[in-house]
N, C-alpha and C positions, 0 to 999 in steps of 0.2 A: 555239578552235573556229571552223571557217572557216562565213562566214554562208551556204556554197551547200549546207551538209550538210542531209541529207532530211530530221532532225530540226528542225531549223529551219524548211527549207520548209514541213513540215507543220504547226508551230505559228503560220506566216504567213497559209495559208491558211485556218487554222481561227479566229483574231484578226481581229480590226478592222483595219484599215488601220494601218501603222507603230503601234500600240498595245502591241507585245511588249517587255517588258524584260527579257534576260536577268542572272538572278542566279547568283552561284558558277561562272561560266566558269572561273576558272583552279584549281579543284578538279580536284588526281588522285589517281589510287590512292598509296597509303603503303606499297602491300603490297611486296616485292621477292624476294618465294621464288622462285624458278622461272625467272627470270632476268625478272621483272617490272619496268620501268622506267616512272616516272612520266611519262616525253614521249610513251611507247607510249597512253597512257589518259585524252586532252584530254577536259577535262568531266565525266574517268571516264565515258564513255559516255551521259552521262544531261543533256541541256540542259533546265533550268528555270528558271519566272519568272512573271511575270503579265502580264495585259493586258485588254481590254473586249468581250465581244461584247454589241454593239447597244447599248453604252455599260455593260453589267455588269459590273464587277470579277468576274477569275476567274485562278486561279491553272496551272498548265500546265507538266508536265513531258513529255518527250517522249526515248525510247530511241535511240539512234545505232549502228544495228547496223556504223559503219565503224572501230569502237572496240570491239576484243575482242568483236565479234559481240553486241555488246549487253548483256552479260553483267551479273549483279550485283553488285558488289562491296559491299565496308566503307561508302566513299566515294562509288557510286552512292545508294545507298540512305540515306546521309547527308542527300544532298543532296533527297532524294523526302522525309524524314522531317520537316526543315528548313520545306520545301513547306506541309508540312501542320502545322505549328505557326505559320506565319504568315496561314495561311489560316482555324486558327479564330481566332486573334486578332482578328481581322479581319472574319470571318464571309461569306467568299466560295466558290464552291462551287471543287472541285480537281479536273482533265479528266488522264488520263493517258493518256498513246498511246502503246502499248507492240506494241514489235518486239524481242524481243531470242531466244535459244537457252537463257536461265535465268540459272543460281547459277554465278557465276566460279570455277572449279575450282581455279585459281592461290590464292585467299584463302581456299577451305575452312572452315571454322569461323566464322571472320568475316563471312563471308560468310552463311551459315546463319543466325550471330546476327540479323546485316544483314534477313534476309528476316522474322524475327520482330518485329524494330521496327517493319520497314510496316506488315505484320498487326496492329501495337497500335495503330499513329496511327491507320489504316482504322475500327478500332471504337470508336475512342474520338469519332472523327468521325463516324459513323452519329450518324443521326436530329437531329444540330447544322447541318451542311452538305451539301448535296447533292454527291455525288459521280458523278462517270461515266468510264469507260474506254474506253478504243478499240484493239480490237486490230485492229494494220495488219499485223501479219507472226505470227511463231512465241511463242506465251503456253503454253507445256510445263511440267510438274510443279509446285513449290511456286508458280510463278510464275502460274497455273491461276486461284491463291487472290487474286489481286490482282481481278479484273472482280469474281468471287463476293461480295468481303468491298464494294463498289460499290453503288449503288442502280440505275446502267442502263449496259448494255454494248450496244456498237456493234460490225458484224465485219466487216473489207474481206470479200468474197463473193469472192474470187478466190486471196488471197494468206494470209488471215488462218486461222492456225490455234490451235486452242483443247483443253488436254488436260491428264491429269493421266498419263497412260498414254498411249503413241501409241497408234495403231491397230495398230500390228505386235505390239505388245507385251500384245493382247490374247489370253486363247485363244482358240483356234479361230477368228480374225478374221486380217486382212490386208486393209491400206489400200482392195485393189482391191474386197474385197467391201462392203469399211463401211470408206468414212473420217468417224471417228468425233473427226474432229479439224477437219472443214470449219465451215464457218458454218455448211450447211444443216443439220447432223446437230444444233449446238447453239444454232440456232433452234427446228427444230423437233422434237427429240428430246428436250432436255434441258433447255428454257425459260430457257437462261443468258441467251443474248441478244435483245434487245430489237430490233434493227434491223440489216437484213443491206443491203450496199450496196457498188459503187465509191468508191474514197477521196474522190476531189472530191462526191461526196451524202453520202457518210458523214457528212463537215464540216459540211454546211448542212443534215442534219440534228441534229445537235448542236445548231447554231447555233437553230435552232428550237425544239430542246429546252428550252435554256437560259434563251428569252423568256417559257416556259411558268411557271419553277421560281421559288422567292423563293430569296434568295442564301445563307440561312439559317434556324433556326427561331424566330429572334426576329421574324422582319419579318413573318411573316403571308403567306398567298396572295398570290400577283403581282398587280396592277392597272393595268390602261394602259384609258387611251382609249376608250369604244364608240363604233365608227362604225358600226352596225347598231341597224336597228329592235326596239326592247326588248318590242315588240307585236304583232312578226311573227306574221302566221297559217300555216300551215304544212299543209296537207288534203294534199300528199303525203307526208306522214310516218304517216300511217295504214296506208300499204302497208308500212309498215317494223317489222312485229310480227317478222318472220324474224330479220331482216338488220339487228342496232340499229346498228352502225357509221356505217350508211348514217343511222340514225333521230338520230345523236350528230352526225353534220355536220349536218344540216339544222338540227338544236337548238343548235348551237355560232355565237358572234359571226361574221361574217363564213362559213359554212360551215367552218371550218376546227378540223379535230378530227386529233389529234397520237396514233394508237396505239402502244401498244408490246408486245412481246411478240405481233404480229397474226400471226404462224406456230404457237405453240407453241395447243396446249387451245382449239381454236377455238369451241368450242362457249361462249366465257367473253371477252368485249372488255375489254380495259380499257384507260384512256388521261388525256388532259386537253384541257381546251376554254376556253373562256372565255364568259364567262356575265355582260351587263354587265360587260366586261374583268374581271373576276374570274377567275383560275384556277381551274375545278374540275375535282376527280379522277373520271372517271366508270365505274362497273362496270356490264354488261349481260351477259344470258344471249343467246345466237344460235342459232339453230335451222336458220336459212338464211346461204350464202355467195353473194351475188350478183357478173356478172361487171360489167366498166366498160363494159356498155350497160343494166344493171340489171337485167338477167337472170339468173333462179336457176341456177347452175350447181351448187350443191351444199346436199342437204339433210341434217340433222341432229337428232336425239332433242332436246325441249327438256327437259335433264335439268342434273345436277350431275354432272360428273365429278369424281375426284381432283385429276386436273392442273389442272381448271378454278377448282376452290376454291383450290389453291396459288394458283395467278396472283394471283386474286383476293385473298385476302388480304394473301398479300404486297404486293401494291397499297396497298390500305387500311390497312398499317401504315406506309408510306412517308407516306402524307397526311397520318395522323393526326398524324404525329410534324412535319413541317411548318405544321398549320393549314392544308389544304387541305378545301375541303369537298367530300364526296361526294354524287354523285348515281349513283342505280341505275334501270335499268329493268327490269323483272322479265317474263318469261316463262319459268315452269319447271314442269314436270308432276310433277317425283319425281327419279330418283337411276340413273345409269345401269347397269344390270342387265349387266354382263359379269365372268364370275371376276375379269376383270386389274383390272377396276374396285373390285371387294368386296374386296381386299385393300389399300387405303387410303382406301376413302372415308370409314368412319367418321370418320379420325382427321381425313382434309382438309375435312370437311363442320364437323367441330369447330371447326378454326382459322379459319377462313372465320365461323363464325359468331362466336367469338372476337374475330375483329379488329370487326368491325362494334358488336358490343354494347360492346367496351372504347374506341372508338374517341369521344374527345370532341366534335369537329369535326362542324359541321351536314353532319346527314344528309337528303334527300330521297329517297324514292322514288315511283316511277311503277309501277304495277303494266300494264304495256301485254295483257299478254294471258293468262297464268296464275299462277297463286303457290298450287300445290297442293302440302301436306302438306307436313309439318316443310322440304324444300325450300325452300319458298315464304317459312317462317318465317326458315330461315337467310338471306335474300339480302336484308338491313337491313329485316325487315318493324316497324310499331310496336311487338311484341313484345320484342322484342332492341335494340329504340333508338333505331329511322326516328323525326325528328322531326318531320317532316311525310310520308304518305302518299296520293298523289293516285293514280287510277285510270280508266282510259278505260272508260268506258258498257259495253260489250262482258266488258270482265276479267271472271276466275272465278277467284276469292277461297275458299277452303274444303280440306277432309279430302283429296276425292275428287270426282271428275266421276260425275254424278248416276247414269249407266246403271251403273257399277260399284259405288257403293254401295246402288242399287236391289235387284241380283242378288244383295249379301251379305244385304241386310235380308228379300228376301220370296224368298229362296233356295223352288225347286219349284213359283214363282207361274207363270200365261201370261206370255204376252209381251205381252199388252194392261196388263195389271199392272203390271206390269216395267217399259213405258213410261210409265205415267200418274206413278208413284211416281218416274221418274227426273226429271219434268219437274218434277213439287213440290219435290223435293230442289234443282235446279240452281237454283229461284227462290229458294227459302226458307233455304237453306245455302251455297249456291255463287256467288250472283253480287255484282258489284260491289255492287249498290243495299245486301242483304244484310249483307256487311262494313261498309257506312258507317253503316247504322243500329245496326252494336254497336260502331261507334266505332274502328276495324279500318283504317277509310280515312277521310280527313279530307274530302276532297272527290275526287266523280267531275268529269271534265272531257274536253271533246271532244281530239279528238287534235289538232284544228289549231292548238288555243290552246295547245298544253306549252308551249310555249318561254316566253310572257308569266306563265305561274303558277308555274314554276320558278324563272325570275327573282327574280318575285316574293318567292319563299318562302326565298332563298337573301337578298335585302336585307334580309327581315326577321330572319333567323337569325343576322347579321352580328354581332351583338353577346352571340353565344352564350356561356357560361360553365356550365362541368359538372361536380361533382365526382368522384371516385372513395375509395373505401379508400383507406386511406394505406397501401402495399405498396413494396417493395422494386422486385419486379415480378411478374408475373401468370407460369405454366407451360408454359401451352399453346400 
């Protein structure tokens, strides 16, 4: 394998300094139908091995599309299989950067088989190692399954395509009307990927990624260093009931907060921070997109959608299964009211609340500004298994906002009525103070001190232990 191939460069740049060693170089194809010869197929396509980012062991394979156009064979996929038997040994996470055209046509069958053994090692390595993918070039049909069967994909924004079906190949479509094969479509169409980028950011976000993540599920949440004040007061974060993104950097060590997924269900963040160097995984509802002078450019229903419960849970089943802990900030009214919507919300508003109630791992929530009606209950409230729920002065806690359950209760009263009745409800049923006195909310707290009582409550949870039924596994 000569060391100036792109496969290589791009495991250079994505590694630590001289830290890459590659394993099984002089692996080639075995196959010889077709007039296949093993000098045609150095590496078989597929250079891998391991090496450190920011000193983490991490294992790395990488596709050579100047070898049968990247192709999969017997012997590629040998060597990816190989990869990932040393890597849970081990307990290090597996990065794949795939560019290839698919399934080697010359090996047929073998090939095929070939494609069925990644898909085992991939699940057998879920929820043990963290895995992530990066597609730099063409990820087409069975090969589709490789980022999916992943916990977070990366997409060169330029060159990176992603499909199970091209675009041409769909009816009544054609590339030009919908390419349905770009990053942007499966950023934000299809919530596959997590981060859309040029190749040199693609890398160093990876590389960031990876400082967030523990290397396994034995080790526990990652913990490094805090060089930030653990008592920070924060009175602009009050403006941040819209826009939690904005309210998650401010709350995170050093302002520095890692989204993913931030194109797809935007009405739904989710991400990781660190929290007294502690990794934690954090979900928020958004209502506002502010632009990079902090101004609202785009407003949104604070509700639950479908897609937004996906993200979100899928989030909080990736944590849980690591030992990461969550934190939620909550503003939601109810449940987004459109047909396309009502045709999955039940089932996503289920899984969502699913992960959070099954999920062991200390929970916190913040109630910043609503948490009305089973909504409010699904997004980790004490109900479902928030172990601590704190709530800013302001929040409204309850069924329904006071004027509309006023109108069902004295339905045909005046509007003098109507009002009086709505304002005893919002005191007596609705608000923070309310919730805490049935025990609902553990503590109110101003909004400039979150960050010192999250802290807090996440050092005290640190030696949390939960059980469950003893299950096979859970349905839903």
């Amino acid at each position: 394998m000569s060391t100036t191939s792109k496969a290589i460069q791009r495991i250079a740049a994505l590694l630590d300094d001289n830290s890459f060693v590659e394993i099984g170089a002089l692996v080639a194809a075995r196959a010889t139908d077709f007039n296949l010869k093993p000098d045609e197929t150095p590496s078989d396509g597929c250079v891998t091995g391991y090496g450190v980012i920011s000193g983490k062991p991490v294992y790395v394979y990488s596709q050579d599309t100047s070898v049968l156009n990247g192709t999969v064979g017997e012997m590629h996929a040998r060597k990816i299989t190989a990869l990932y038997d040393l890597a849970m040994k081990t307990g290090a996470p597996v990065i794949g950067l795939v560019d290839s055209v698919g399934l080697r046509l010359q090996e047929a069958t073998d090939a095929l088989h070939a494609f069925g053994e990644i898909y085992k090692k991939q699940t057998a390595a879920s929820g043990v190692i963290p895995q992530i993918t990066a597609v730099l070039g063409t990820c087409g049909g069975g090969l589709a399954l490789f980022p999916t069967l992943t916990d977070f994909t990366f997409m060169e924004e330029k060159n990176g395509k992603l499909f199970v079906n091209a675009p041409n190949a769909l009816d009544g479509n054609v590339v030009t009307k919908c390419d349905s094969a770009s990053a942007t479509f499966q950023a934000q169409e299809s919530g596959i990927v997590d981060v859309v980028a040029d190749e040199a950011a693609l890398f160093a976000r990876i590389r960031e990624l990876v400082e967030f993540l523990p290397s396994n599920n034995n080790e526990g949440s990652d913990v490094v260093e805090c060089t930030d004040d653990l008592n920070r007061v924060n009175p602009e974060i009050a403006g941040c009931v819209g826009d939690t993104s904005i309210a998650l950097s401010i709350l995170a060590d050093n302002n520095d907060f890692f989204e993913v997924k931030a194109d797809y269900a935007r009405d739904m963040v989710v991400g990781f921070l660190k929290l007294d160097g502690v990794t934690v995984g954090a979900v928020a509802n958004r209502s506002e997109i502010c632009d990079e002078e902090g101004k609202v450019a785009e407003k949104l229903d604070a509700v639950l959608s479908s897609q937004g419960c996906d993200k979100a849970a899928e989030f909080v089943n990736f944590c849980d299964a690591f030992d990461i802990p969550v934190l939620t900030l909550t503003n939601v009214k109810g449940y987004k009211a459109t047909l396309c919507n009502e045709k999955g919300i039940a089932k996503a508003a289920a899984r969502l609340t699913y992960a959070f109630a099954n999920a062991t791992v200390p929970k916190v929530n913040v109630v910043l500004g609503s948490a009305m009606g089973t909504a409010g209950i699904a997004m980790n409230s004490k109900a479902v298994g928030a172990d601590l729920v704190f709530a800013w002065p302001q929040a409204q806690i309850g069924s329904m906002e006071g004027k509309l359950a006023a109108k069902i209760m004295y339905e045909g009263q005046g509007a003098d009525v109507i009002n009086e009745k709505a304002a005893q409800y919002d005191a007596l049923q609705v608000s923070a103070q309310s919730a805490a006195r049935r025990g609902y909310v553990d503590r109110i707290v101003e909004a400039a001190d979150t960050r010192k009582y999250v802290i807090s409550a996440f050092e005290m949870l640190f030696t949390k232990s939960e059980d469950r039924p003893v299950k096979k596994h859970g349905t839903v």
